[in-house]
VMD Tcl script that draws the C-alpha trace (Angstrom):
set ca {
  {0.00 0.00 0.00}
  {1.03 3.87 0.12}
  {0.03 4.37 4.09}
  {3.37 6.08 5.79}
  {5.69 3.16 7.20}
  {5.12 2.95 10.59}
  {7.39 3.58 13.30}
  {5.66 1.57 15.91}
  {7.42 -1.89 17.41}
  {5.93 -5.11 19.11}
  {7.56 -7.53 21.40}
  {6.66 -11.29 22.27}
  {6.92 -13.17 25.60}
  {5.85 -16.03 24.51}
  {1.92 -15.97 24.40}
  {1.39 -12.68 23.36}
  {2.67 -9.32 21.95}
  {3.05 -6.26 23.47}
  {3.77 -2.17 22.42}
  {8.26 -2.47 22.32}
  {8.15 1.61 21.80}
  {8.45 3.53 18.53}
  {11.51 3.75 16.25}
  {13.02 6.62 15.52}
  {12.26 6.10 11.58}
  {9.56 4.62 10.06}
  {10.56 2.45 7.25}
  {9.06 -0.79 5.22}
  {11.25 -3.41 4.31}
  {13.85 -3.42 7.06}
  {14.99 -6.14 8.91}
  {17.93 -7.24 11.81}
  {18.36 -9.37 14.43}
  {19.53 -10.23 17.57}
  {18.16 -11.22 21.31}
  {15.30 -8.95 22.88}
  {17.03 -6.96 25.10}
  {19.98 -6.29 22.26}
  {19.26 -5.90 18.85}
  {19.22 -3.71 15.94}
  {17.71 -3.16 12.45}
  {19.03 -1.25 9.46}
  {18.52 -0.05 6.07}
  {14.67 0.08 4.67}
  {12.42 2.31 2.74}
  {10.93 5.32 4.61}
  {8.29 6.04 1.79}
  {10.55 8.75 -0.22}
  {13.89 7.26 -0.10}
  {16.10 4.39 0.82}
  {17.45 4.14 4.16}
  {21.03 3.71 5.71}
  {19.81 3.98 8.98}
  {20.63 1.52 11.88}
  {18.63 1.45 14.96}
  {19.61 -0.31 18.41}
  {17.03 -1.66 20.95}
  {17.65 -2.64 24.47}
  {14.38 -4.52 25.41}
  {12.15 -1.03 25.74}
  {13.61 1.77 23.50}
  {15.45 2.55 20.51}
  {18.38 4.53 19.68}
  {19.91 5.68 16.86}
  {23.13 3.55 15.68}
  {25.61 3.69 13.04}
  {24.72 3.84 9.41}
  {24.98 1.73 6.88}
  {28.34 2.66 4.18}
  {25.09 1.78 1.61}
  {21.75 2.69 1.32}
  {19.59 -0.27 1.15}
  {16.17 -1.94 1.72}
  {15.64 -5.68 1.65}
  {18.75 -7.23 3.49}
  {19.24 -10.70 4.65}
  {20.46 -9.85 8.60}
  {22.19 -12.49 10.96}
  {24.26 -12.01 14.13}
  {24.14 -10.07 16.99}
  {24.03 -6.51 17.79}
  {27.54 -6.04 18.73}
  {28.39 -8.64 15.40}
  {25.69 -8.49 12.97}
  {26.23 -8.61 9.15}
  {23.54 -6.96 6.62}
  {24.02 -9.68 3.66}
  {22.77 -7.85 -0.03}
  {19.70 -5.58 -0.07}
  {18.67 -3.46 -2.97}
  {17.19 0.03 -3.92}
  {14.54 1.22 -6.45}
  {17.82 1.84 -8.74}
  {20.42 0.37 -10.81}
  {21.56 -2.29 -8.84}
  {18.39 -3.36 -8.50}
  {20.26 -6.59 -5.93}
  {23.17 -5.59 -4.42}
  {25.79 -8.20 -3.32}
  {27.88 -6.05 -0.99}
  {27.70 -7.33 2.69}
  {28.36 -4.82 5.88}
  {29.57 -6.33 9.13}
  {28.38 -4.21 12.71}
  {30.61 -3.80 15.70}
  {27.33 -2.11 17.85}
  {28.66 1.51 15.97}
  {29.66 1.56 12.79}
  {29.72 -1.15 9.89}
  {32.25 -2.16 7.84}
  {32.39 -3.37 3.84}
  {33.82 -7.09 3.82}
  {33.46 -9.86 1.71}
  {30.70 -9.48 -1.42}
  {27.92 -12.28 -1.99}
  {28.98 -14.50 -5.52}
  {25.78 -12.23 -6.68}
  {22.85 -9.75 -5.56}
  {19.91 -10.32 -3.93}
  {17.08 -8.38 -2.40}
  {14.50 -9.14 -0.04}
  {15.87 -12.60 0.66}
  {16.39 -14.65 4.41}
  {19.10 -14.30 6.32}
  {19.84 -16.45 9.85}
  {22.97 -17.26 11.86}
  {25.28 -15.87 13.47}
  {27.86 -13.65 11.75}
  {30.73 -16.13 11.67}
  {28.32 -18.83 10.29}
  {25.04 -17.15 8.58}
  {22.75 -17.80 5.85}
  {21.68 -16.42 2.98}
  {18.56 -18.02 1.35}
  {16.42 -17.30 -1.56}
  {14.97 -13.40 -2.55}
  {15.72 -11.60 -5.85}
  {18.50 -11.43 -7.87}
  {17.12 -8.44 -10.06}
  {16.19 -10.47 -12.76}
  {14.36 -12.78 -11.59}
  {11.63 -12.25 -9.47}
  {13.14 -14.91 -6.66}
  {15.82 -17.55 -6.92}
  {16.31 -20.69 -4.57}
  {19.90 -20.34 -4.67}
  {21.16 -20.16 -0.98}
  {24.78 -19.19 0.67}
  {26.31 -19.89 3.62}
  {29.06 -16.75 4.77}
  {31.92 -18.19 7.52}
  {32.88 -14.15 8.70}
  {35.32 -13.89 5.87}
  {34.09 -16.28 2.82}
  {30.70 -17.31 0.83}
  {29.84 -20.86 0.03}
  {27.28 -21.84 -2.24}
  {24.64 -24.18 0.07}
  {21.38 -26.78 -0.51}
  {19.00 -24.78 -3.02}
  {15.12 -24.27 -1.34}
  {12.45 -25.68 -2.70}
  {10.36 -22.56 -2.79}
  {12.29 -19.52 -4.37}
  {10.17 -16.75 -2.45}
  {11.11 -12.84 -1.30}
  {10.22 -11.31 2.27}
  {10.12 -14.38 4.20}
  {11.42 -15.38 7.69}
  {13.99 -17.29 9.07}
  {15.47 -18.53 12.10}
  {18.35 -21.02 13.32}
  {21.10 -21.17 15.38}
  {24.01 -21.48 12.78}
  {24.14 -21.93 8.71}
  {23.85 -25.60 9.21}
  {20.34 -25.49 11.05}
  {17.27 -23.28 10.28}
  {13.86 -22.72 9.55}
  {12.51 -20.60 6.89}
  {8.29 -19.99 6.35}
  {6.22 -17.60 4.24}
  {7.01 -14.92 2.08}
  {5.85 -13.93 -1.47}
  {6.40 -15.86 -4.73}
  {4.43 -15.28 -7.76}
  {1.33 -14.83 -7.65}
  {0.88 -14.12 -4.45}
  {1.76 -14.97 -1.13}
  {2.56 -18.25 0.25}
  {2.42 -20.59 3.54}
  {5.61 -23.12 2.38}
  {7.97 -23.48 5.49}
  {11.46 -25.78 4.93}
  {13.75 -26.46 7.55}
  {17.30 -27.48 6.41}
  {19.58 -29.51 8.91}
  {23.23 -30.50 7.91}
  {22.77 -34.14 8.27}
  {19.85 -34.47 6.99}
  {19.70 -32.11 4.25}
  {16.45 -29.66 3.50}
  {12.77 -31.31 3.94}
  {9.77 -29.44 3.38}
  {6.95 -28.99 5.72}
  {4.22 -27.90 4.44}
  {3.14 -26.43 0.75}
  {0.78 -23.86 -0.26}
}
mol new
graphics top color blue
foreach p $ca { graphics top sphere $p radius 0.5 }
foreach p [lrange $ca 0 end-1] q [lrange $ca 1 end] { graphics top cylinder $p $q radius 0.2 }
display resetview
């Protein structure tokens, strides 16, 4: 739609959600990680432009952080707030994917290794030293099930999804367990959750 992004923030105990205070900009397409009481989330579209703001929240109020060195909505985010890593991303312009990746030391981020290619609006899970990458855009097509696993210095290619989809979720403690579920693939908007697992390899649970 073309309602303002919102600035407003929810948190979850476990059985229900609850206000988590307002950030300082409203923005769609933004995402981050880390625990409750420590985590941040960058980049994002504020309705007129892109976004290379970072935003840090300590369980009941957020602060402005350190910016991103590139403008971006769409990452894939993994790690924690005083190691995260903002993994691709993408803007209304040429690149429409970027594969640049930003490491965060809880104030400023840093340019390290790039992705083997773009991709916007994909998954990202893990911790930074062993994160994933999975599925979203590559600019030319409108998703991809290609997936990549990033060590804190290097990118591997990983197990392809069986569902290429863009602005899903995903969770799991390292690039060699996780859980990703919903999202968007053409034409429309779809319930398919996989789970991948090292020895076991990726297994779909359910299908739309």
């Amino acid at each position: 739609g073309n309602s303002p992004p919102t600035t407003a923030s929810e948190k979850f105990n476990g059985s229900s959600w609850t206000s988590a205070g307002t950030m300082n900009t409203g923005r769609r397409h933004i995402d981050g990680n880390g625990p409750l009481s420590a985590s941040w989330m960058a980049g994002g579209w504020t309705g007129t432009a892109v976004s290379s703001a970072t935003e840090e929240y300590d369980g009941s109020s957020w602060t402005n952080g350190g910016g991103l060195n590139t403008a971006r909505y769409g990452i894939s985010a993994g790690g924690t707030l005083t190691a995260g890593v903002a993994m691709g991303g993408g803007t209304p312009a040429s690149p429409p994917a970027f594969n640049s990746v930003e490491e965060y030391n809880g104030s400023s981020w840093t340019n390290v290794t790039s992705m083997p290619v773009g991709k916007a609006y994909g998954i990202g899970y893990g911790p930074q030293t062993a994160a994933k990458q999975v599925s979203g855009s590559d600019g030319s097509s409108p998703a991809v099930t290609t997936t990549f696993d990033y060590d804190g210095s290097s990118w591997a290619s990983a197990p392809a999804i069986g569902t290429a989809r863009t602005d899903g979720a995903g969770a799991g403690t390292d690039n060699t367990i996780g859980v990703i579920t919903g999202g968007y693939a053409t034409p429309g908007n779809i319930s398919a959750t996989e789970e991948f697992e090292a020895a076991v390899g990726a297994r779909t649970l359910t299908t739309s």
